[in-house]
N, C-alpha and C positions, 0 to 999 in steps of 0.2 A: 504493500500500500504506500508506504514511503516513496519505493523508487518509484509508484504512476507520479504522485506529488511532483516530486524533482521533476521527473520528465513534463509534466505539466507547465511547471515558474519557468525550466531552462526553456522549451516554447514561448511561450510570452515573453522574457528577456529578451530570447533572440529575433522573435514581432519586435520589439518594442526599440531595440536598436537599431535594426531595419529601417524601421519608420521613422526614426529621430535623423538617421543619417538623409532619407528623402526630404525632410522640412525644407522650407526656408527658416532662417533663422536670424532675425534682426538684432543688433547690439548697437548701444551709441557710444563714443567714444569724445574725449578733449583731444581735437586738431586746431590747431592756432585760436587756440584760446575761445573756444566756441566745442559747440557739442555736434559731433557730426555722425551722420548716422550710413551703417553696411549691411547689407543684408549676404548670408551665406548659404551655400547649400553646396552638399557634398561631404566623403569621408574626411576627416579630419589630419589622416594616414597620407592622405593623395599630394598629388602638388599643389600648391597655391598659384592661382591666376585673378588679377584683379582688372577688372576693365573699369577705362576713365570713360563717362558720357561726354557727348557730343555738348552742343548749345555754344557758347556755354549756357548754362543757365538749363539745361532740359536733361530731366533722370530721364534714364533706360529701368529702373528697376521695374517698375510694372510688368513691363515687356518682354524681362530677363530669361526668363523659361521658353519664349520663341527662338533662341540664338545660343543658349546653353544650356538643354535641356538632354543633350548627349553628350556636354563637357564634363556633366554632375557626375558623372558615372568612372570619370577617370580625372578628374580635379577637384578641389575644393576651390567652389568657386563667390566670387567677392563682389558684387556689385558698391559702388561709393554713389550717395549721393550730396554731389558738392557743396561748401557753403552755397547758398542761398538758389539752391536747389531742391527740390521735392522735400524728403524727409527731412532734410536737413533747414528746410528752409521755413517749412511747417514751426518745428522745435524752437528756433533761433535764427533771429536775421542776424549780417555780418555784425562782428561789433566793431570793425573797424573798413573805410571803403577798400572794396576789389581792386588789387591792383596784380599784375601780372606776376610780377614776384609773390606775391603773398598766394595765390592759387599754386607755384609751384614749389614754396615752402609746405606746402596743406598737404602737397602730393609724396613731399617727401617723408613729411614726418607721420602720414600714416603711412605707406608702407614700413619704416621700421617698428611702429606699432603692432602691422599684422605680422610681421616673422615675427615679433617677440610672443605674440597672442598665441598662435600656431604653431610655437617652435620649429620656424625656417631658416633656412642658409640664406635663401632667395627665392625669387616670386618668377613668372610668368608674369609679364605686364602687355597689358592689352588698350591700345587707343582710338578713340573714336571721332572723327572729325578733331573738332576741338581740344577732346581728348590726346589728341595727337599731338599737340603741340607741350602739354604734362609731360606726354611719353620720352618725348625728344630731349628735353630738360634732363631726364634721369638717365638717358641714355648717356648724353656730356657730361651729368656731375657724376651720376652715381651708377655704372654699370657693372660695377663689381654687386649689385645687391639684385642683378637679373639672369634671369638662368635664356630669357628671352626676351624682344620686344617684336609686339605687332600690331603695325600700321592699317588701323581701315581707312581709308579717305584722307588719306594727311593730307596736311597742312605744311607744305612748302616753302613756296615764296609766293602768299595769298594776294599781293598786293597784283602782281601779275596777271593771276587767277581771273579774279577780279576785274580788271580790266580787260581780259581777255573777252570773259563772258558781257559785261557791257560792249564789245565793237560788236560780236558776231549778235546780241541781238538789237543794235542800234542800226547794222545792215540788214536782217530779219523782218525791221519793223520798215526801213523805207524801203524793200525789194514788194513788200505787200503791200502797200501807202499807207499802213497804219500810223495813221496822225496823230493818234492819240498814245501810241506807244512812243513814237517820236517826240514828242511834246513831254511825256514823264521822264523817259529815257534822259535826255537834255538834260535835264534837272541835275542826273548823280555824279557824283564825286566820288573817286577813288582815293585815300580812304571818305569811307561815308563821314558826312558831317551832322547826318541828321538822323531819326529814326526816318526820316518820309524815302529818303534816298535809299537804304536798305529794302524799304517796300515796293518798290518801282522794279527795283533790279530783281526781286523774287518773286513778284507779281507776275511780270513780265517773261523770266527764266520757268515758271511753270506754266505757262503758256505756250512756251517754246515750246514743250516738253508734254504739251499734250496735257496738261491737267491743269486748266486755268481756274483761277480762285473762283466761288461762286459770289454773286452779287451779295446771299443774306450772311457771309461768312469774311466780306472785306471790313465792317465794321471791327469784328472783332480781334481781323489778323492786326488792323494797324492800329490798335488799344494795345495790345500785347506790345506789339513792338517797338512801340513807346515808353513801355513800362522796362518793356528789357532794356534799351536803351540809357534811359536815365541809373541802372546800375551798371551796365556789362561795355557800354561803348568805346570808354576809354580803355578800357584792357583788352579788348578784340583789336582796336586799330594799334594797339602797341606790337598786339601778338601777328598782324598781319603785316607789319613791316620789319618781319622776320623775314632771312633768306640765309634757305638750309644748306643753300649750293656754297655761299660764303662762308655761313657761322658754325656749319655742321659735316666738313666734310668728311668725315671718319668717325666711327664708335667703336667702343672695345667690347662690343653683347654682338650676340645673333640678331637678325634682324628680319623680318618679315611686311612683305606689303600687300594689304588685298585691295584689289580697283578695279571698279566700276568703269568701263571704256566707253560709259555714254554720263559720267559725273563730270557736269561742268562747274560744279560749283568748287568744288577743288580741284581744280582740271587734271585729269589722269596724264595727260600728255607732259605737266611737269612734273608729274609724282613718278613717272618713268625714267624722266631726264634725269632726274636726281639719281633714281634707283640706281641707273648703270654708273653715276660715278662716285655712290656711296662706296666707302671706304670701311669695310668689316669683317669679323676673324671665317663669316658665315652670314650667307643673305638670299633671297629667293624672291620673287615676285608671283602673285598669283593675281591673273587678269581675267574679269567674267565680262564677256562682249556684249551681254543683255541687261546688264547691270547699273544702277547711276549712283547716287552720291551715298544708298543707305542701303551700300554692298553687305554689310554685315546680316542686315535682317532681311531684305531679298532675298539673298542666297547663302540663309544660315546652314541650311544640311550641308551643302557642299563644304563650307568653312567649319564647320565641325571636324568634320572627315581630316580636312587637312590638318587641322590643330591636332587633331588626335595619331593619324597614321602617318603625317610628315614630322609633324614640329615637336611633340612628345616621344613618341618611338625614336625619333633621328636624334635626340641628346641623350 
């Protein structure tokens, strides 16, 4: 009778582990003097991989089980959401304003947080548009604390980007006569001066693109972008008159790129140029031709696959 018992609680222990390791599991942590908040899921045995969201200013966590929902199985894995982002931004606004250094002190000092939390050597770091520019940071100071980094959509030399994507649809809008794209277009400046010029050029660029904003959904893109604006403006045009060809030509980590070959908003075509003359002990590029700026979640199976049977099995 004992040993049905035993056998009974070790079943339920081993349920009950099981299922702890499937959770998500949020914790908040003190990053630059503010409470920031990660959500994990995975064995706790596995590797650590943290991905920085895009925006800035917009969590992935919601979303996270669309794009690492086959990572779980063979990483522990880390979603952040940034100051004055989602959870984090719910909890506590910045206590001090956003400035480019201070998001990539934020990024430093939680990752030695999660190895000390998880008892790691080093992480898997994973970046996302925006994110990508965190990434690159840690790559230059701190690559002794990555076992890897990888680029979706980076962020280059945006300012280029940028003006890239403003010619091709400033010729777009007079090959069709569209006057009235012509007449907003006029308006922007590279870097943006305003939130109205950000609108114009993403207004416009998803139209290009086949999915233009709907009339009862303009009010509230350019309320948001207003809003973003007045915290994230000045750290985005700091961060886009970055250029990685100049300030980044070599790192001492593995390196990884995945692009979208119809993403004009971070144009693939300089996420390429770079690539071939990045300088690294190990590098790879992965190009999906159907794919645009939100390669990650478009084409998470396949980026799964490779994280898993290229970039983990290959170290």
């Amino acid at each position: 009778m004992k040993k049905i018992h035993f056998a009974i609680l070790l079943i339920v222990f081993v349920a009950n582990k099981s299922f702890t390791q499937t959770q998500t599991h949020y914790d908040t942590l003190s990053v630059g003097k503010i409470k920031q908040v990660i959500s994990y899921k995975g064995k706790q045995t596995s590797p650590l991989i943290l991905f920085l969201h895009g925006g800035p200013g917009s969590s992935r966590m919601n979303q996270a089980e669309k794009f690492t929902n086959k990572l779980e199985d063979h990483f522990l894995v880390v979603q952040w959401d940034q100051r004055d982002a989602g959870r984090t931004l719910a909890l506590n606004k910045s206590s001090e304003p956003i400035t480019l250094e201070l998001m990539e002190n934020d990024t430093y000092e939680l990752v030695k947080l999660l190895l000390k939390k998880f008892n790691k050597q080093k992480i898997y770091l994973a970046g996302e548009s925006w994110g990508t520019v965190l990434g690159f940071y840690m790559t230059q100071k701190h690559p002794d604390l990555l076992n890897a980094y990888l680029a979706f959509s980076p962020v280059i030399d945006q300012s280029k980007s940028e003006q890239m994507l403003l010619d091709k649809l400033k010729a777009d809008a007079k090959e069709k006569h569209n006057t009235a794209a012509e007449k907003e277009l006029k308006t922007v400046k590279i870097p943006f001066e305003n939130y109205e010029q950000i609108f114009y050029s993403r207004k416009w660029m998803f139209h290009y693109d086949g999915q233009p904003f709907a009339d009862k959904d303009t009010t509230v893109v350019k309320e948001y972008l207003k809003s973003w604006s007045d915290t994230w403006m000045p750290t985005w045009n700091k961060a886009i008159k970055q250029n990685l060809f100049k300030d980044l030509p070599s790192v001492k980590c593995p390196v990884y790129f995945f692009i979208g070959e119809k993403d004009l908003q971070t144009n693939f075509t300089i996420a390429e140029q770079y690539f071939e003359k990045l300088k690294a002990p190990k590098k790879k590029i992965f190009l999906f031709k159907d794919a645009g700026h939100s390669v990650l979640t478009e084409k998470s199976e396949e980026v799964q696959k490779i994280i898993i049977d290229e970039i983990l099995k290959g170290s």
